[in-house]
N, C-alpha and C positions, 0 to 999 in steps of 0.2 A: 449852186451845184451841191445835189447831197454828199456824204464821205462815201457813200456807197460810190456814185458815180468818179467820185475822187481817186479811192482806189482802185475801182477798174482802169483808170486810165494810166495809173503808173502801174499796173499788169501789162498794158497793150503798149509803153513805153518800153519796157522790161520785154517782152517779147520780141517786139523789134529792133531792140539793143543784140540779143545772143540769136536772134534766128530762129522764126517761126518753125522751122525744120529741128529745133532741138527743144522746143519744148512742146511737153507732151499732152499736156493737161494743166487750163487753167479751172479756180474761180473764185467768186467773189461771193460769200455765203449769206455775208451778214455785214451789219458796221462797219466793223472795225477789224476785218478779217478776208484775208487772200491768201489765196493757197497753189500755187503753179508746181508741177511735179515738172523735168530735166533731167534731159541727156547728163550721165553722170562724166562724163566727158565734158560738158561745159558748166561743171559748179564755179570752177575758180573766176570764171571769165562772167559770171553769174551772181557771185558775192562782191566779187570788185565794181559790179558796174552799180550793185543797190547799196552799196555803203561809199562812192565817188559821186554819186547821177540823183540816188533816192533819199539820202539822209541817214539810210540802215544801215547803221554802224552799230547800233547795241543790239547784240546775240543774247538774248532771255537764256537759253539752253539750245541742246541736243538732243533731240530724242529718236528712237528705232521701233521696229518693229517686225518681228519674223513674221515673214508672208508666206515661207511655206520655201518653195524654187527662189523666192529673192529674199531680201533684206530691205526693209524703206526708212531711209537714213533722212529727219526733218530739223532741219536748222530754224530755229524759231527767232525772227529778227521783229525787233518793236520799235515804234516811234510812238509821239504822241494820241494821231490818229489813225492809226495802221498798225497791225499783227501780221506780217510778211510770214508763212511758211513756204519753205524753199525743200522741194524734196528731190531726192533721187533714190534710185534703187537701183539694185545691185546682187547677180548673181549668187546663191546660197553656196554654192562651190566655190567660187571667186571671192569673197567679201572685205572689197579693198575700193576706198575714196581716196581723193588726193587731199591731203590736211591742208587745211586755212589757214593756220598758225599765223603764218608771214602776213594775212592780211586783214584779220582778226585776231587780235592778241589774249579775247578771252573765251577763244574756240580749244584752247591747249586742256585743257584739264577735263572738259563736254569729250571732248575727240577720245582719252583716254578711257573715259568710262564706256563708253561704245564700243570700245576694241574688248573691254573686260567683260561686258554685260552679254553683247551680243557678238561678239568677234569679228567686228567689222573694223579692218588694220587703216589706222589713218596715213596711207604712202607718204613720206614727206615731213613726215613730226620731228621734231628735235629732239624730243623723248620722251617716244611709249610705251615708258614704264608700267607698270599695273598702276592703279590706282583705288582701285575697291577691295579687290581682292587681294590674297596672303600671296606671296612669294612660292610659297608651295602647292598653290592652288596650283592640282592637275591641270597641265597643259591641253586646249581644244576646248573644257570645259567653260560653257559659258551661259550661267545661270537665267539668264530671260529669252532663249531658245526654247520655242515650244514640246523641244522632242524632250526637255527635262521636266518633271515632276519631284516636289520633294522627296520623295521613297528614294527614286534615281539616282539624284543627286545626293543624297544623305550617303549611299551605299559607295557611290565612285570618291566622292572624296573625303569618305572615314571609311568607307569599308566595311559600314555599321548596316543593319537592316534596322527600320523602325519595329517598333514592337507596340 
């Protein structure tokens, strides 16, 4: 059996662990790479089953994305033969997941910089302190949101226009 065929099949496990009804998009691109997007309602129930069931238990990073109306929050899990991304999105009005913390221990400080970067609150953290940004960084602002440009941002949090 190829790894292609490999990891489709702990995709089609993984789906039928959290319920065909909650996931929204699978695939399988390449090698060493699968990608399933999820009801952001069943990440927790979704991290627990590929780090107890798949081996995914090392989290590489966190990554985001403004889409515009959502937010697309990808948790990047690796093994030997496999690059697990696990996404969810999430309302641009809304932009709140439930944190991992409790069931990956080195989702704590990923979680943080997403709440900073793109202002997606991880509900549940033990504590979402800043972590990239100053203490005094204006509040709302959050630098990898499309609607800022450096001029923008140079001006809201100095005050300063570029010259």
């Amino acid at each position: 059996m190829s790894i292609i065929e490999e990891n489709q099949k702990t995709v089609d496990r993984f789906t039928e662990a959290i319920g065909k009804e909650n996931v929204l998009e699978t695939k399988v691109p390449k090698q060493r790479r699968a990608i399933v997007l999820i009801k952001k309602e069943k990440l927790r129930d979704a991290v627990t089953y590929i780090k107890e069931n798949e081996g995914l238990f090392h989290l590489a990073t966190i990554s985001g994305v403004d889409l515009g109306e959502e937010r697309e929050i990808v948790y990047h899990f690796d093994k030997k033969d496999l690059i697990f991304n696990l996404k969810v999105r999430v309302p641009a009005d809304k932009p709140v997941v439930p944190s991992i913390t409790d069931i990956i221990n080195g989702a704590t400080l990923y979680e943080r910089e997403i709440n900073d970067l793109l202002g997606v609150y991880p509900e549940g953290h033990p504590n979402p302190k800043r972590l990239n940004l100053s203490e005094d960084w204006p509040q709302g602002v959050h630098p990898l949101l499309k609607k800022w440009d450096l001029k923008g941002l140079r001006k809201v949090v100095d005050g300063a226009e570029w010259t």
